[in-house]
Backbone of each chain as nested JSON, in Angstrom:
{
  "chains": [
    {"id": "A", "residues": [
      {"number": 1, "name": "UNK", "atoms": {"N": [-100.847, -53.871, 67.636], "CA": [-99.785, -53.004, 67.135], "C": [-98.534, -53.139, 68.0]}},
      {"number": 2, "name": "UNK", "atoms": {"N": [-97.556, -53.211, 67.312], "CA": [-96.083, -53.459, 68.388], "C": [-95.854, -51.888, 68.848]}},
      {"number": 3, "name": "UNK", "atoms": {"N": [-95.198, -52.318, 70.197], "CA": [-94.719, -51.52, 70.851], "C": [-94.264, -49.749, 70.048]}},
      {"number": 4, "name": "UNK", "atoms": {"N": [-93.134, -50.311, 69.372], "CA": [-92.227, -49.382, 68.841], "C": [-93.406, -48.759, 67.544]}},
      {"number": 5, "name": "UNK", "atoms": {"N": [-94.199, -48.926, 67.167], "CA": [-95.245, -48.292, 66.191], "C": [-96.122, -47.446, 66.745]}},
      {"number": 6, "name": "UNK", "atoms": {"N": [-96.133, -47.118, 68.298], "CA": [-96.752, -46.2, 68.664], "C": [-96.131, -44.99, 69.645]}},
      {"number": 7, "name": "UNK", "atoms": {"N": [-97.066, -44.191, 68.983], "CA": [-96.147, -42.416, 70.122], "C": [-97.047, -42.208, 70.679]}},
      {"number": 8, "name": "UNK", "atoms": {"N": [-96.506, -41.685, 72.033], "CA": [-97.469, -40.889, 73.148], "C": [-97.185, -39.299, 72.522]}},
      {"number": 9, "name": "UNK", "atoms": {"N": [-98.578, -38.565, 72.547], "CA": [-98.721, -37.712, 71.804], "C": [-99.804, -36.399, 73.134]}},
      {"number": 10, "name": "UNK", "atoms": {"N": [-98.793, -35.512, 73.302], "CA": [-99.463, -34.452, 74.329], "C": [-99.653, -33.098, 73.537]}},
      {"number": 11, "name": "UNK", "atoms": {"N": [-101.13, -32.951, 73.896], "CA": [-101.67, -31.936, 73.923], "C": [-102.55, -30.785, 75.093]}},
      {"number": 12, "name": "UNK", "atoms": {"N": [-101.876, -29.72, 74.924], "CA": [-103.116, -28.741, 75.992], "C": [-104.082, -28.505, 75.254]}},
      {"number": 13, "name": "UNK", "atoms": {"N": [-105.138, -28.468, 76.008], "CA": [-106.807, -28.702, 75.134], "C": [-107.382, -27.278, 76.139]}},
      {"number": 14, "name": "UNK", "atoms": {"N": [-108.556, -26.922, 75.898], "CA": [-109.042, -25.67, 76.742], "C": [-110.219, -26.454, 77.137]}},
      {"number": 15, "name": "UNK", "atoms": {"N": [-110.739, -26.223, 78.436], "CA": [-111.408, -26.49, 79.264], "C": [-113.035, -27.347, 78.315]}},
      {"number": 16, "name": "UNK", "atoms": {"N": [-113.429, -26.248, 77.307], "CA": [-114.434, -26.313, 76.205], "C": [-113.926, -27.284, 75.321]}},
      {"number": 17, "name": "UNK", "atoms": {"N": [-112.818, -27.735, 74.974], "CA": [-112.343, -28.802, 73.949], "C": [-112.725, -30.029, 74.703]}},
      {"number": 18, "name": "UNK", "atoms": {"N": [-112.263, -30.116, 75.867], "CA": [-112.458, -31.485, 77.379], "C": [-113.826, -31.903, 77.278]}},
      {"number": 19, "name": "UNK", "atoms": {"N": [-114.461, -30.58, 77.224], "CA": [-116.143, -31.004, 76.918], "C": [-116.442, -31.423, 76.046]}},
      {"number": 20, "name": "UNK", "atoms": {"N": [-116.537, -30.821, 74.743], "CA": [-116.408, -31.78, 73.562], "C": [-115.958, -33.085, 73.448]}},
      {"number": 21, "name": "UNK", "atoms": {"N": [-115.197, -33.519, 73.963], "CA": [-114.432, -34.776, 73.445], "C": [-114.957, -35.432, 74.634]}},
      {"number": 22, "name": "UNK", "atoms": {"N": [-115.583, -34.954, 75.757], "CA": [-116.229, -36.049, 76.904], "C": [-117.992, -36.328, 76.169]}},
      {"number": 23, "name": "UNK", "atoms": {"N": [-118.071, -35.268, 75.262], "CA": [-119.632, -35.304, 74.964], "C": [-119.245, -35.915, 73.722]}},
      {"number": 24, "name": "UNK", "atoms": {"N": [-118.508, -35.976, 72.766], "CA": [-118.652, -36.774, 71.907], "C": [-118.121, -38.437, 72.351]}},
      {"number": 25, "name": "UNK", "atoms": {"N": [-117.27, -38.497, 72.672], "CA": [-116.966, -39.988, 73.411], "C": [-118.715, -40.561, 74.092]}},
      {"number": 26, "name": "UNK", "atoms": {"N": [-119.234, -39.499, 74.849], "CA": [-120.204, -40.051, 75.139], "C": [-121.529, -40.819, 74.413]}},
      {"number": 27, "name": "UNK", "atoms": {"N": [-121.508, -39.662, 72.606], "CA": [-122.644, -40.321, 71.877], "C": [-122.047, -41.272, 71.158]}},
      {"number": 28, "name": "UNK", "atoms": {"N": [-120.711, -41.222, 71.456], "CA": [-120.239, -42.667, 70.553], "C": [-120.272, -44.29, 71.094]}},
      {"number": 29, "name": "UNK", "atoms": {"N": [-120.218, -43.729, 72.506], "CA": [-120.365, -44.697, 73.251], "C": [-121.895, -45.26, 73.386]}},
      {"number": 30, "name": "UNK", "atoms": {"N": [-122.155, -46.987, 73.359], "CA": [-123.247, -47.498, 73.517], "C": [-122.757, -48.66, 74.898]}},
      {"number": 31, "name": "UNK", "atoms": {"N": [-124.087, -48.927, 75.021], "CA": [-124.329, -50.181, 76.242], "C": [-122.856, -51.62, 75.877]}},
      {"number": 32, "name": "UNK", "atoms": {"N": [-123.034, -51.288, 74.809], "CA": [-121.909, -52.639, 74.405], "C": [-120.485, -52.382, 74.204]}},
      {"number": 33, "name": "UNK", "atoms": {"N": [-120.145, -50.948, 74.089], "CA": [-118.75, -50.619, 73.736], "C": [-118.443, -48.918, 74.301]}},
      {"number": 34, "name": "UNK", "atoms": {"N": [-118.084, -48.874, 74.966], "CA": [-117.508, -47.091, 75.937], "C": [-116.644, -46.874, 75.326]}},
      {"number": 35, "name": "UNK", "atoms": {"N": [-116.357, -45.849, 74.571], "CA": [-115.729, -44.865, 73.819], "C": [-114.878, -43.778, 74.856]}},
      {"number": 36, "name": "UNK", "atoms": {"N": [-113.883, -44.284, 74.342], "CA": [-112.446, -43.031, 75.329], "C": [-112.654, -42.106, 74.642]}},
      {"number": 37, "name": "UNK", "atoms": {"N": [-112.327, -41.159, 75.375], "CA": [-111.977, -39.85, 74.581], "C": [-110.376, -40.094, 74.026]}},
      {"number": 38, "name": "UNK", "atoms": {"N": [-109.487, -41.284, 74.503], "CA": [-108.234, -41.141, 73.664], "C": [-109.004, -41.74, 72.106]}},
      {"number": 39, "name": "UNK", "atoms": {"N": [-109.292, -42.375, 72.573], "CA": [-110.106, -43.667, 70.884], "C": [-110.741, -42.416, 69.991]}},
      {"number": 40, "name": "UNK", "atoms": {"N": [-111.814, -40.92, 70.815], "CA": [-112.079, -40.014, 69.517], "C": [-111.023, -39.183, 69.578]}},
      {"number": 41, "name": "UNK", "atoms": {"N": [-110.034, -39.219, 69.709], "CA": [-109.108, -38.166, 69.49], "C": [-108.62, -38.949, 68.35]}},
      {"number": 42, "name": "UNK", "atoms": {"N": [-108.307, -39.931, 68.572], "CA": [-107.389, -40.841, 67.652], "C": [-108.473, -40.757, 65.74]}},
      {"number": 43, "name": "UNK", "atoms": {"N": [-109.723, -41.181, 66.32], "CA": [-110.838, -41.278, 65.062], "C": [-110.955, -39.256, 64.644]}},
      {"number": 44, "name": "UNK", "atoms": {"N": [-110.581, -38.555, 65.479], "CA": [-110.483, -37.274, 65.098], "C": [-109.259, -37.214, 63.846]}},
      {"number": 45, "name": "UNK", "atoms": {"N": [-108.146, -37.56, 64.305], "CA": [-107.512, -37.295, 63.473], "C": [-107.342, -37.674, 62.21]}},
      {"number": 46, "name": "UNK", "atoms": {"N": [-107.595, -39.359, 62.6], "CA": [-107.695, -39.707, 61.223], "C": [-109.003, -39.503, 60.119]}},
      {"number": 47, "name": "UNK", "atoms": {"N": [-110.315, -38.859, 60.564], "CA": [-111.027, -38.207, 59.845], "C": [-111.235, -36.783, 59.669]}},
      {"number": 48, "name": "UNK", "atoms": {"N": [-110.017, -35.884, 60.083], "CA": [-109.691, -34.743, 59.569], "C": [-108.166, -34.76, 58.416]}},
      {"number": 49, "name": "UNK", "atoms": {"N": [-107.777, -35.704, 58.234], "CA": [-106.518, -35.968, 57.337], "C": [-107.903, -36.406, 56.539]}},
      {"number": 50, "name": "UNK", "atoms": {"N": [-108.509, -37.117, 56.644], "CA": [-109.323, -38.385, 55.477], "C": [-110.131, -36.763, 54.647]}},
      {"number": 51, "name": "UNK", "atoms": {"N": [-110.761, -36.276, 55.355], "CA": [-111.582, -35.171, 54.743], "C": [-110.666, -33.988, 53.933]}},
      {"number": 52, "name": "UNK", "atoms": {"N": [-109.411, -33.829, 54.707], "CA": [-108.155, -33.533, 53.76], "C": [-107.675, -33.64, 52.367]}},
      {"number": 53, "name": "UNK", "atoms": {"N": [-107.659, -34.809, 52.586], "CA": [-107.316, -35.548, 50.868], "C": [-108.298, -35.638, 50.523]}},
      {"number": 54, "name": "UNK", "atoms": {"N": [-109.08, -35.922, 50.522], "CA": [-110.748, -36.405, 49.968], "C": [-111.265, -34.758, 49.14]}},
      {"number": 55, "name": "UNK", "atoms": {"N": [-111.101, -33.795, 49.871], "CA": [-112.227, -32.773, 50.101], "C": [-111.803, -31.991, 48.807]}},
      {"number": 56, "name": "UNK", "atoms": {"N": [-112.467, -30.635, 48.888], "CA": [-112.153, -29.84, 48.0], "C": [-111.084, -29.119, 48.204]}},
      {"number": 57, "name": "UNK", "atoms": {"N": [-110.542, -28.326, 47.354], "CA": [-109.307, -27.417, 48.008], "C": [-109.985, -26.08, 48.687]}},
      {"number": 58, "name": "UNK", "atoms": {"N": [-111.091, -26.086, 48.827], "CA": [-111.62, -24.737, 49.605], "C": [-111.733, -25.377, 50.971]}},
      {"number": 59, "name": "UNK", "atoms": {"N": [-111.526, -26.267, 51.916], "CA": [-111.908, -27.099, 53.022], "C": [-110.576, -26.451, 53.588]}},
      {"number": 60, "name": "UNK", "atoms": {"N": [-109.168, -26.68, 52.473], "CA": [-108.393, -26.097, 53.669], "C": [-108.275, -24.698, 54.165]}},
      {"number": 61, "name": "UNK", "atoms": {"N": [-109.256, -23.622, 53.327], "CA": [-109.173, -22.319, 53.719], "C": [-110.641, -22.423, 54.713]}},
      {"number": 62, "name": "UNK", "atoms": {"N": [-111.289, -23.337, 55.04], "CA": [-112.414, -23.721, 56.081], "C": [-111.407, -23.598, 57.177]}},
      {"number": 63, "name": "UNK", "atoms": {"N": [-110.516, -24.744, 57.046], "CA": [-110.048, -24.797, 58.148], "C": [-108.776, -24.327, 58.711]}},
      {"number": 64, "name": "UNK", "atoms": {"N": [-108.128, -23.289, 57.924], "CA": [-107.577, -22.226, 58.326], "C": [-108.378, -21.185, 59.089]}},
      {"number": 65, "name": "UNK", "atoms": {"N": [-109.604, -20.785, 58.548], "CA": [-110.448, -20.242, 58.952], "C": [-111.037, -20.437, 60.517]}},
      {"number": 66, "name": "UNK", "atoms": {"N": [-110.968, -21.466, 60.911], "CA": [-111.155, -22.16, 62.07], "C": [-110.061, -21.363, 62.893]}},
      {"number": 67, "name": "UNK", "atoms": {"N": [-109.219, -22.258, 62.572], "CA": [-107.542, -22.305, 63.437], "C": [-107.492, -20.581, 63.613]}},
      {"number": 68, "name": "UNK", "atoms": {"N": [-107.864, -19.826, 62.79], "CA": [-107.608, -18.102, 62.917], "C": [-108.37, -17.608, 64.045]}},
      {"number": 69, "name": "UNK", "atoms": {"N": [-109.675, -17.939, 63.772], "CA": [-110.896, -17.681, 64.761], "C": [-110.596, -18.162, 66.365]}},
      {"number": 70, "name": "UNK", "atoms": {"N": [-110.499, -19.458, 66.283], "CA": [-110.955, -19.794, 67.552], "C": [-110.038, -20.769, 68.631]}},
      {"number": 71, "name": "UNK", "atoms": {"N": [-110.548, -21.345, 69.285], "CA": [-109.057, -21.7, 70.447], "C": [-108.627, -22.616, 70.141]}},
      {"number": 72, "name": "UNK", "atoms": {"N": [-108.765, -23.047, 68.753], "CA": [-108.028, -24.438, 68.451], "C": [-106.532, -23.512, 68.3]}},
      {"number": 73, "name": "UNK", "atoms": {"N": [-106.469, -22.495, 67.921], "CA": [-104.859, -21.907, 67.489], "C": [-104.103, -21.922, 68.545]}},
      {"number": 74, "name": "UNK", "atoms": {"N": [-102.479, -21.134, 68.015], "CA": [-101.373, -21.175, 68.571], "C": [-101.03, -21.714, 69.767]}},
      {"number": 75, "name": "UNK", "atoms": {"N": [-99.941, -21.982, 70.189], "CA": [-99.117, -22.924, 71.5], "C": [-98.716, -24.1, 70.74]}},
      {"number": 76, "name": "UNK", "atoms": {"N": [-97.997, -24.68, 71.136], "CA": [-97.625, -26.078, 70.931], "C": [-96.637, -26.248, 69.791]}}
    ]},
    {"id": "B", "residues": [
      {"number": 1, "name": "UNK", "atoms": {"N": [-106.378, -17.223, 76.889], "CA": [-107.044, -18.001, 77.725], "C": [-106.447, -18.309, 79.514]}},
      {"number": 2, "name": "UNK", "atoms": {"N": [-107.222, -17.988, 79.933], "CA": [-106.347, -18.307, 81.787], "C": [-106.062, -20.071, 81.854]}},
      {"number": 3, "name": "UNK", "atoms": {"N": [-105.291, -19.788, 82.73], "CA": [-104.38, -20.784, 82.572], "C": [-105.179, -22.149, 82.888]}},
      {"number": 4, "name": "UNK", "atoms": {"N": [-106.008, -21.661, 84.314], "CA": [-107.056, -23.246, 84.737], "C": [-107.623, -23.311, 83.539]}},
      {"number": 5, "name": "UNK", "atoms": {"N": [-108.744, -22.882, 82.586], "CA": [-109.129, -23.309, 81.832], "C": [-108.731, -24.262, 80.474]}},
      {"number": 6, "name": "UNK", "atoms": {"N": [-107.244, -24.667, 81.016], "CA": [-106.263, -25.777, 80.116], "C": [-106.015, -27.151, 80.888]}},
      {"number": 7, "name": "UNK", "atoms": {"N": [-106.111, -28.201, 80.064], "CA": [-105.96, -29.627, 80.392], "C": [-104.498, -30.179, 79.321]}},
      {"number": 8, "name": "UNK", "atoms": {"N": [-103.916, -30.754, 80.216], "CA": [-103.061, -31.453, 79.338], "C": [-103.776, -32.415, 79.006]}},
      {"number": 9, "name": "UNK", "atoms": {"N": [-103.584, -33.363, 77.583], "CA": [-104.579, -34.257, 77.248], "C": [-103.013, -35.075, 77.013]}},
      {"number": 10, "name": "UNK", "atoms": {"N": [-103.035, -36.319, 77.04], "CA": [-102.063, -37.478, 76.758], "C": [-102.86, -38.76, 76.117]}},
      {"number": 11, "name": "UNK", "atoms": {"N": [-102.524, -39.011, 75.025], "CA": [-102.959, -39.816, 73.555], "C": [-101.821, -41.017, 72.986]}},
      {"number": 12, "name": "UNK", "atoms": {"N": [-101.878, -42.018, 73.067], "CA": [-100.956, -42.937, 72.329], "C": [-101.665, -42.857, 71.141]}},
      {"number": 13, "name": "UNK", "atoms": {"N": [-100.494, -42.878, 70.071], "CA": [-101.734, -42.955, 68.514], "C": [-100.347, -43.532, 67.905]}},
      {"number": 14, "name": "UNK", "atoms": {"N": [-100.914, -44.177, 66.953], "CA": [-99.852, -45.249, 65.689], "C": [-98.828, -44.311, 65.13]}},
      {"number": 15, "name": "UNK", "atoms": {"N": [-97.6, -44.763, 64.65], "CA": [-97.034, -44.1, 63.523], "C": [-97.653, -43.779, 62.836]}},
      {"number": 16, "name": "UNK", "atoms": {"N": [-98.362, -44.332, 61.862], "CA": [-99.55, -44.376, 61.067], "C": [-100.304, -42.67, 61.361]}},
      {"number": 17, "name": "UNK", "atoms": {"N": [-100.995, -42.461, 62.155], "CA": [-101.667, -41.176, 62.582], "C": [-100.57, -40.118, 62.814]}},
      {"number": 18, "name": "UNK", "atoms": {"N": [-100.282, -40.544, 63.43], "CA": [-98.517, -39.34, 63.538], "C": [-98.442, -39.023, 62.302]}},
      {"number": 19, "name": "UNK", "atoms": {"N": [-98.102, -40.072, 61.232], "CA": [-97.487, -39.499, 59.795], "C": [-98.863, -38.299, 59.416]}},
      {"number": 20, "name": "UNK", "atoms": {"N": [-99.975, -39.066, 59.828], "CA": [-101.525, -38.382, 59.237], "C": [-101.468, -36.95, 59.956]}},
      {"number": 21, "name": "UNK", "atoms": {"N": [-100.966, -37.084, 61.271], "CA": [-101.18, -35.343, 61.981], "C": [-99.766, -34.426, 61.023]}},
      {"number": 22, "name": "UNK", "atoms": {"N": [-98.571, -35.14, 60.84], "CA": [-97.778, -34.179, 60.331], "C": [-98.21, -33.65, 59.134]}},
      {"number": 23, "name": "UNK", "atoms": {"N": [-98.81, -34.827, 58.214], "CA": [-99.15, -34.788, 57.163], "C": [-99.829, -33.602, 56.862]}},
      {"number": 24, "name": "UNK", "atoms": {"N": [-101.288, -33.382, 57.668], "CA": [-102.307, -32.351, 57.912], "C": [-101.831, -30.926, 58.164]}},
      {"number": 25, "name": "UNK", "atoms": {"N": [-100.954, -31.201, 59.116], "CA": [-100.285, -29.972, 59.598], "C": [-99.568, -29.28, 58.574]}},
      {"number": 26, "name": "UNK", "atoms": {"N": [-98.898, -30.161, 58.012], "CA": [-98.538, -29.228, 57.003], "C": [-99.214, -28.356, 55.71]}},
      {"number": 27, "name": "UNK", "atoms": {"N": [-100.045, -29.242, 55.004], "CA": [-101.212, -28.969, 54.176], "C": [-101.441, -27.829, 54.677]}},
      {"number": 28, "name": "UNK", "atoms": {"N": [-102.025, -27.831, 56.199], "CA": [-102.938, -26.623, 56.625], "C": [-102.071, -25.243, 56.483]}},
      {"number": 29, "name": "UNK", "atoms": {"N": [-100.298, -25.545, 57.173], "CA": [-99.462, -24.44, 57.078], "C": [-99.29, -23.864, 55.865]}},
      {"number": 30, "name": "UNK", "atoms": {"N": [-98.877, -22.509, 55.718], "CA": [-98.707, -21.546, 54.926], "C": [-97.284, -20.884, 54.815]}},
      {"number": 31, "name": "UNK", "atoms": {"N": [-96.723, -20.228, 53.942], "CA": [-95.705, -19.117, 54.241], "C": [-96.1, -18.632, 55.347]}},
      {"number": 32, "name": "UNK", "atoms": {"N": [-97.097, -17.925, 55.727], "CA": [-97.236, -16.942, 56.801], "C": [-98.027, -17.669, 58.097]}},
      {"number": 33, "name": "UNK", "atoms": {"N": [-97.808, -18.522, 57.985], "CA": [-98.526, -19.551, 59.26], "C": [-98.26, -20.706, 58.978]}},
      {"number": 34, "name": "UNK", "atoms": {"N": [-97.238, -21.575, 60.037], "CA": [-97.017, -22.131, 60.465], "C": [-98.194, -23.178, 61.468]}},
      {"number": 35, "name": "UNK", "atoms": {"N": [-98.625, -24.229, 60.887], "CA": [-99.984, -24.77, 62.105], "C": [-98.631, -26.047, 62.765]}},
      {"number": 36, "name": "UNK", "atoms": {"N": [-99.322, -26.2, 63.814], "CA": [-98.423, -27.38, 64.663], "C": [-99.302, -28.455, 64.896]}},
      {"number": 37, "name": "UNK", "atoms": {"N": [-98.904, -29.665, 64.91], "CA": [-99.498, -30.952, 65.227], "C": [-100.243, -30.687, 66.125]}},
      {"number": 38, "name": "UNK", "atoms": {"N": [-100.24, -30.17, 67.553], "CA": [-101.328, -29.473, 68.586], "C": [-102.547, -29.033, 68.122]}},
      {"number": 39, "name": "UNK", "atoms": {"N": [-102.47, -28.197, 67.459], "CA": [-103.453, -27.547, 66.847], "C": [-104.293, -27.913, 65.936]}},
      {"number": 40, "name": "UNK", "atoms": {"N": [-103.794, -28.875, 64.973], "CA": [-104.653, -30.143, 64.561], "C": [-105.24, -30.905, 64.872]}},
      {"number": 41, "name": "UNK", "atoms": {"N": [-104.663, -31.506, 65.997], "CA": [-105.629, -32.004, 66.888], "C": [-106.404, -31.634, 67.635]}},
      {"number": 42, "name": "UNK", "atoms": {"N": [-106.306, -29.777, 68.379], "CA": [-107.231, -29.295, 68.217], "C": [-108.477, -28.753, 67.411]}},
      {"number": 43, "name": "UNK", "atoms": {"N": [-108.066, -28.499, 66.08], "CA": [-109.023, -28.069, 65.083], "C": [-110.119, -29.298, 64.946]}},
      {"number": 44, "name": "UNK", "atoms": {"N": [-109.259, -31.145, 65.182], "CA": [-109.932, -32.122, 64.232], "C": [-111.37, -32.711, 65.516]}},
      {"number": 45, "name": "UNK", "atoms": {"N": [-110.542, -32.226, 67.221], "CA": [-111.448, -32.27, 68.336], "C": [-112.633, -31.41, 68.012]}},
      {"number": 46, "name": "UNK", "atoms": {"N": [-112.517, -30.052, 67.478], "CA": [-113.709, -29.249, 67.4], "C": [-114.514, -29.731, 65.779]}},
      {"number": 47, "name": "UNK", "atoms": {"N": [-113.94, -30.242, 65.257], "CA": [-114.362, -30.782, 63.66], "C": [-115.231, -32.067, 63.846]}},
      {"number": 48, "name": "UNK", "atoms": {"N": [-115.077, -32.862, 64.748], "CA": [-115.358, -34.076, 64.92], "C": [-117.145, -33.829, 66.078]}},
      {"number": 49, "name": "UNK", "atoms": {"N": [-116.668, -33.035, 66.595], "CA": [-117.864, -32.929, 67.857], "C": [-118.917, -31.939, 66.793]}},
      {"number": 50, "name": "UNK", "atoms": {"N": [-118.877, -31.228, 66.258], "CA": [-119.859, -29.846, 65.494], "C": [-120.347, -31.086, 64.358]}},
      {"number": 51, "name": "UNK", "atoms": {"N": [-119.141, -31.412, 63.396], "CA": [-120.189, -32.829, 62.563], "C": [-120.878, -33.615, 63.393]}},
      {"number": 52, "name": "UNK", "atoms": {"N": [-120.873, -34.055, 64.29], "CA": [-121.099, -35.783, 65.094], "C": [-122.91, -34.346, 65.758]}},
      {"number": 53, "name": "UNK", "atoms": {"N": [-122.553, -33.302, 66.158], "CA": [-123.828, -32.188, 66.631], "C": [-125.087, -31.852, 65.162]}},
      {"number": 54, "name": "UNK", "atoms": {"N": [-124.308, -31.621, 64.115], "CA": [-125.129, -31.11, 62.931], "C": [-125.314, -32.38, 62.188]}},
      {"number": 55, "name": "UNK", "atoms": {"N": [-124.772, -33.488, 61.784], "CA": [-125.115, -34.191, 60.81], "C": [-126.118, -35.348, 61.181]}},
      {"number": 56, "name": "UNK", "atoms": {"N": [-126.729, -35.993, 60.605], "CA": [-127.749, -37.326, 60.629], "C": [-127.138, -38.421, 61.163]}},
      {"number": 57, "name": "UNK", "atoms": {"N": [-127.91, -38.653, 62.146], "CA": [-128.19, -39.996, 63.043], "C": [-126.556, -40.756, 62.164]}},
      {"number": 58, "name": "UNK", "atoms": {"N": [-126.98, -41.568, 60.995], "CA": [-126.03, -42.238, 60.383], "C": [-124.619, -41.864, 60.777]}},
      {"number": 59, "name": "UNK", "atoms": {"N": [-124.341, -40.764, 60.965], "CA": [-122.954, -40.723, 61.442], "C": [-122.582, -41.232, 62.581]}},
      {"number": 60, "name": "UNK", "atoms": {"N": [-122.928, -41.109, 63.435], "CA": [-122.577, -41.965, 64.48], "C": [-122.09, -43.497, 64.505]}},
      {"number": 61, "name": "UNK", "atoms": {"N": [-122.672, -44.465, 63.639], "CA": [-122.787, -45.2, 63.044], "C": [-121.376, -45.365, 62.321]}},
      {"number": 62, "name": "UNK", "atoms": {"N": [-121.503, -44.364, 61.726], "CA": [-120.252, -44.248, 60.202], "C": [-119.351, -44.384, 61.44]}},
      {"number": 63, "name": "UNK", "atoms": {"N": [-118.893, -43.058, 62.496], "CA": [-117.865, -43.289, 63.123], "C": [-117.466, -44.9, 64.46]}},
      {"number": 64, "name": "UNK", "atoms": {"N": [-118.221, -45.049, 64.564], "CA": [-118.314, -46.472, 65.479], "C": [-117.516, -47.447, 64.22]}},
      {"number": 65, "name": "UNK", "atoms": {"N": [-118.216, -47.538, 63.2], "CA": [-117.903, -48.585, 62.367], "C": [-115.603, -48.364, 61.911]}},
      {"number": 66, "name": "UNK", "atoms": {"N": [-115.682, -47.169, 61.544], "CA": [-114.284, -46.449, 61.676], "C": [-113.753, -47.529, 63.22]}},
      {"number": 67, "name": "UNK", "atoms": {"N": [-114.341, -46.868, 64.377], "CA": [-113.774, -47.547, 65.337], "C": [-113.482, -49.218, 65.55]}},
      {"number": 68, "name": "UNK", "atoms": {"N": [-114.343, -49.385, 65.612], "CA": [-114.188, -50.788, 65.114], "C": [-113.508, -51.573, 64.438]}},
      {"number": 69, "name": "UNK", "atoms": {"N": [-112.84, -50.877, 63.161], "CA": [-112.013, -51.596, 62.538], "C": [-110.578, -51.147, 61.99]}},
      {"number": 70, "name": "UNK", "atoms": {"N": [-110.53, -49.744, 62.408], "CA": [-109.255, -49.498, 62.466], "C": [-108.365, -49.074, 63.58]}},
      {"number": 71, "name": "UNK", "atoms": {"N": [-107.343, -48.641, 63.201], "CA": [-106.09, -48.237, 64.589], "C": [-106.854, -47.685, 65.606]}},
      {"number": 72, "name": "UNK", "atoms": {"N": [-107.907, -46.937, 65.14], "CA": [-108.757, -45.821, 66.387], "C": [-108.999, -46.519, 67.63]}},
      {"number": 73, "name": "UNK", "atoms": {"N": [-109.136, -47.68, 67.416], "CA": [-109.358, -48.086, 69.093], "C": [-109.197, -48.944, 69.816]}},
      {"number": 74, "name": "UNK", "atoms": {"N": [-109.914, -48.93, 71.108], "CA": [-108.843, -49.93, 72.052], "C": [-107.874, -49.123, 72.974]}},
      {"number": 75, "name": "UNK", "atoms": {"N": [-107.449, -49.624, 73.993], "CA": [-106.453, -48.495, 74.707], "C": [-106.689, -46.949, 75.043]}},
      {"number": 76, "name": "UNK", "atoms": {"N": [-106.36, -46.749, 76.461], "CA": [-106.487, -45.506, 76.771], "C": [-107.352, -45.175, 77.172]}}
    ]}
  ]
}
């Protein structure tokens, strides 16, 4: 990918998100290929847009539902 | 949330995903809520680890194969 096609992209995460994304990087990762946690952030996003369009229209009141509840919300 | 319990996280991701986080972000926003690209990527960190925890072996799989052949990886 050229240079100019990519953004550095910052986020504050909560201590419990760090874990997640070190424990999922970890089952993604095998003996032949180590999985960043930038690489599942990146496969995060693009399979929460994919499940987006794909899904039903009740998925986005799922995941409003989320964002209301819990520490994925507000800042940023 | 207290303040230690926050990590800045820093992510290069494609135009491509950028367009996909604004994209999302907006979908998810409302008249009365506003979601921010942050928070998507928080929601898609906690979306990604709870599927990859509850669903069948095969996913793992599914997401490696994702990695493998698209923007998701490499770098970082």
């Amino acid at each position: 990918m050229p240079k100019k096609e990519r953004k550095r992209l910052q986020v504050v995460i909560s201590d419990e998100q760090d874990a997640l994304l070190t424990r999922t990087a970890y089952e993604l990762s095998s003996p032949e290929r180590l999985i960043s946690k930038s690489e599942v952030v990146r496969l995060a996003i693009e399979k929460i847009a994919r499940e987006l369009g794909e899904g039903p229209t009740g998925q986005i009141e799922e995941y409003r539902a989320i964002l209301g509840s819990e520490g994925a919300g507000e800042e940023g």
